[in-house]
Steps between C-alpha positions, in 0.01 A plus 500: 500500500777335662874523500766300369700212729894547408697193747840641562823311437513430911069455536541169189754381720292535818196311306724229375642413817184517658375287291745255495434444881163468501540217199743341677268480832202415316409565162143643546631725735665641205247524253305655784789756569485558166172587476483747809822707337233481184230646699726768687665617185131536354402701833769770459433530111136562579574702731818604697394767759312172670895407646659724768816756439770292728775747392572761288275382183542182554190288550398179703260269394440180691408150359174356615572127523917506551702724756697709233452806378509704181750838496446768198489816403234668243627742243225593221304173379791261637585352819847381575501210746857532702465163663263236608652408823368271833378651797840419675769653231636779620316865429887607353481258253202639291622910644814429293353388190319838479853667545567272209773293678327179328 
């Protein structure tokens, strides 16, 4: 059985800005986007202990297709993604969200 994807407040935002770029570029680009976050977010609910501890309990799991990258953390049957963040953003970004900063 698999566990439960919960998008924080600050991980919806990530997605929707995301998103937005890519559909502004080129609107396949998004619907593919879309469908690697799909894939990923099916990946940890299958099965979670696939994506590398990057700090603390927090998690990393990499999109195949798009250079982002999916942060949560697993408690029980749920996994809390933090943020959903490019390659390039800054590691503090997603390391304050788990301080709950945003």
């Amino acid at each position: 059985m698999g566990c439960r994807i919960i998008l924080s407040p600050g991980a919806r935002a990530d997605l929707r800005s995301a998103v937005r770029w890519y559909r502004r570029e080129d609107p396949a680009l998004a619907i593919r986007f879309g469908t690697d976050i799909e894939g990923t977010f099916r990946r940890i609910a299958q099965n979670y202990r696939l994506f590398p501890i990057v700090r603390d309990v927090i998690r990393r799991a990499v999109l195949s297709d798009f250079p982002y990258a999916v942060y949560c953390h697993v408690n029980g049957r749920t996994a809390l993604v933090r943020a959903i963040l490019h390659h390039r953003r800054a590691e503090t970004h997603w390391i304050n969200r788990t301080n709950g900063r945003s």
